[in-house]
N, C-alpha and C positions, 0 to 999 in steps of 0.2 A: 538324830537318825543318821546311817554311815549313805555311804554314796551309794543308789541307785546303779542297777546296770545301766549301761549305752544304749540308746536304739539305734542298731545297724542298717536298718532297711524303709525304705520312704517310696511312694506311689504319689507321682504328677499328673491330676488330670490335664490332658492338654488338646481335647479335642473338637473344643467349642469352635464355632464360628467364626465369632468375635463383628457379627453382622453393624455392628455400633464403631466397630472403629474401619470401618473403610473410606478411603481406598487402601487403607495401611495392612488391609488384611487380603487382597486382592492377590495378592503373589507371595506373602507370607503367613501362617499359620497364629495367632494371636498370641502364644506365649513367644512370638519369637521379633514380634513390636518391639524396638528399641526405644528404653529412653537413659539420656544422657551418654549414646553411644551403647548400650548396654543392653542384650535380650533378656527379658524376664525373665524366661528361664534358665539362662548360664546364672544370672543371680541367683536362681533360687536353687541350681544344684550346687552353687558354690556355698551358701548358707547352709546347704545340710551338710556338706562335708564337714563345714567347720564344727557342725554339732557332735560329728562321731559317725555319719554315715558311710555307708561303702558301698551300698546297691539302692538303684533307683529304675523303679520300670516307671516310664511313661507311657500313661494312654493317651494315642496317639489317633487322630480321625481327620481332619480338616486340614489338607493341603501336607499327608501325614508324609509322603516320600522329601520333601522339603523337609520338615523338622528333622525325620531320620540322619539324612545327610547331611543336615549341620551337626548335631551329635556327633555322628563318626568322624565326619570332619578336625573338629575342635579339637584342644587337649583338654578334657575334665577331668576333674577332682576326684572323681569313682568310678564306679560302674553300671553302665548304663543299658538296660536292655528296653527298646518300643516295641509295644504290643499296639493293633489295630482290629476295634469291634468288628466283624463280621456286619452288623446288623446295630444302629444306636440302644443302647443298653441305658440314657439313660447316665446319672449322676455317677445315684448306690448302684446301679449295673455296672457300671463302670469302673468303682472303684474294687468293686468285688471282683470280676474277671481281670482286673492288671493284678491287685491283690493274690490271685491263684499262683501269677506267677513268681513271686518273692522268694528268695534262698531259702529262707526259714519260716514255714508255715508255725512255728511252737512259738515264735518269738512277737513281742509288738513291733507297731510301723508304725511312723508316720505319716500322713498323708495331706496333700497341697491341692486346691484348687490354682489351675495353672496363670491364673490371670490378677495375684496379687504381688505387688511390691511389697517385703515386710522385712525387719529386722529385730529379734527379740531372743531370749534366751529359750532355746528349742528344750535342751537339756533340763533347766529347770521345769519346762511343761511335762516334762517325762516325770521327772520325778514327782510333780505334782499327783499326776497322774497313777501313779503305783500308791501315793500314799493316801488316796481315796480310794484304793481298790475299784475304782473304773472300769468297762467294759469300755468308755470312748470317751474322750475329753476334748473339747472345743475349745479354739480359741476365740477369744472373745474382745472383738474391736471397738471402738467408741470413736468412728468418724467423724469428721468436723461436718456440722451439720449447711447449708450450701448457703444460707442465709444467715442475717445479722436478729440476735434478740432481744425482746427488751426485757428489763429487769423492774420491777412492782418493788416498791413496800407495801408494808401490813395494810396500807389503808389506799393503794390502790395507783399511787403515784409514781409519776415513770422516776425514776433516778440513776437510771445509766441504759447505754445502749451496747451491747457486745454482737462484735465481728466474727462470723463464724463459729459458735462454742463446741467444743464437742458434744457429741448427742450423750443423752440424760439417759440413754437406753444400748445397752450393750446389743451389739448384733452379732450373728456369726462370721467372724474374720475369715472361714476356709483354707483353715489348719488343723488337722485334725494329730491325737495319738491314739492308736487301737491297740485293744490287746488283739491276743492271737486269736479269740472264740469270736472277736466281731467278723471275720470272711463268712462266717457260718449264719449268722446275725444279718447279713448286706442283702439289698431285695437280689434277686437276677435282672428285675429289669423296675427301672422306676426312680425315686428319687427320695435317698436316704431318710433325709430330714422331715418327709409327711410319712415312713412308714419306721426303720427303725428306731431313730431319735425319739418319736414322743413315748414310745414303748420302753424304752432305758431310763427316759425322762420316770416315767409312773415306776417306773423300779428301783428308783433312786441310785442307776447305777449311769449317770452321764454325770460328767462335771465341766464345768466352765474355767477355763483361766483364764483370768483378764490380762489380755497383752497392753503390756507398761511403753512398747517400742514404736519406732514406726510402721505403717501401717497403711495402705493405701489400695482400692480395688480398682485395675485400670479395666476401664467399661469403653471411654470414650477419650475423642483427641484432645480434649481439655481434660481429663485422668491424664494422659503422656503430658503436657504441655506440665499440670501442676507440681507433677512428679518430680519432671527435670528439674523445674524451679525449687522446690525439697529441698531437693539432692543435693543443687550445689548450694543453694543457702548452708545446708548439714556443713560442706566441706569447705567455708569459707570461716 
């Protein structure tokens, strides 16, 4: 099969609380938590550029003139326009109101929940994505589970212990690729995944791609702490 088009256009939700990691969120907005020197979100609009992107709205709410202004500030990779709920909308509210705003209503997006560390081939999820004829494709993470497990033989005997395995059960990573008919698809107010997902689900028009790359959801200061530790193990 020849090369997939690019997707040019990507939506950051970025408006959560981030109530789990304070005091780090007390005078900065949670995608803008640094780890290893680094805010989540310059990562994550640096990662979509490298995929082929050129426009990115972020939904913007919690401590949102802050985030604005490191934006404009900064020099990024594309273009960036924040939008700000009137009134909490909500995930799929969310993603659907910054969604309105995208160059290209005819075209797909990408879309990020603003609060993961991830590195994987965006480009190949696109293509996945078209070649199951999808309406939305998830990424699909498999975190190291927080505990050590034990391992059974057949007849019941322990015969090894492992240190954090990853989990045996794919979870949603919060990476999303949309075609263009999901804005229309997205609730107005509420939460994608209990209202349009199972509905795509029964239709067989949702597909999973298992991300092969790093992957990490920063919730709390031991997500930063293990993050950094990652990162430079990665780069040693």
């Amino acid at each position: 099969m020849g090369s997939q088009p690019v997707v040019r256009q990507a939506v950051i939700l970025a408006g959560g609380q981030g109530s789990r990691l304070k005091p780090l969120t007390n005078t900065v907005p949670k995608v803008m938590v640094e780890i290893a020197g680094r805010c989540i979100i310059d990562h994550q609009i640096e990662w979509l550029a490298e995929a082929g992107v050129a426009d990115v709205v972020v939904s913007a709410g919690h401590l949102h003139e802050t985030l604005a202004e490191h934006l404009e500030s900064s020099d990024q990779p594309l273009r960036i326009q924040t939008v700000v709920e009137d009134e909490p909308l909500g995930r799929g509210g969310g993603l659907k109101y910054a969604g309105r705003q995208l160059p290209d209503p005819s075209a797909a997006w990408y879309a990020l929940n603003g609060d993961i560390w991830t590195r994987f081939d965006l480009r190949q999820m696109a293509d996945y994505h078209v070649e199951r004829s999808a309406a939305a494709t998830i990424g699909l993470a498999r975190p190291r589970m927080p505990w050590g497990v034990v391992d059974l033989d057949e007849f019941g005997r322990v015969i090894d212990f492992v240190e954090a395995p990853p989990s045996p059960y794919p979870i949603n990573g919060g990476v999303y690729v949309f075609s263009p008919a999901m804005l229309d698809m997205l609730p107005d107010t509420g939460d994608h995944e209990r209202s349009t997902f199972p509905l795509l689900a029964k239709e067989r028009r949702l597909a999973g791609f298992p991300i092969e790359g790093y992957w990490r959801a920063i919730d709390t200061a031991k997500d930063v702490a293990e993050a950094a530790k990652e990162l430079r193990a990665s780069h040693t």
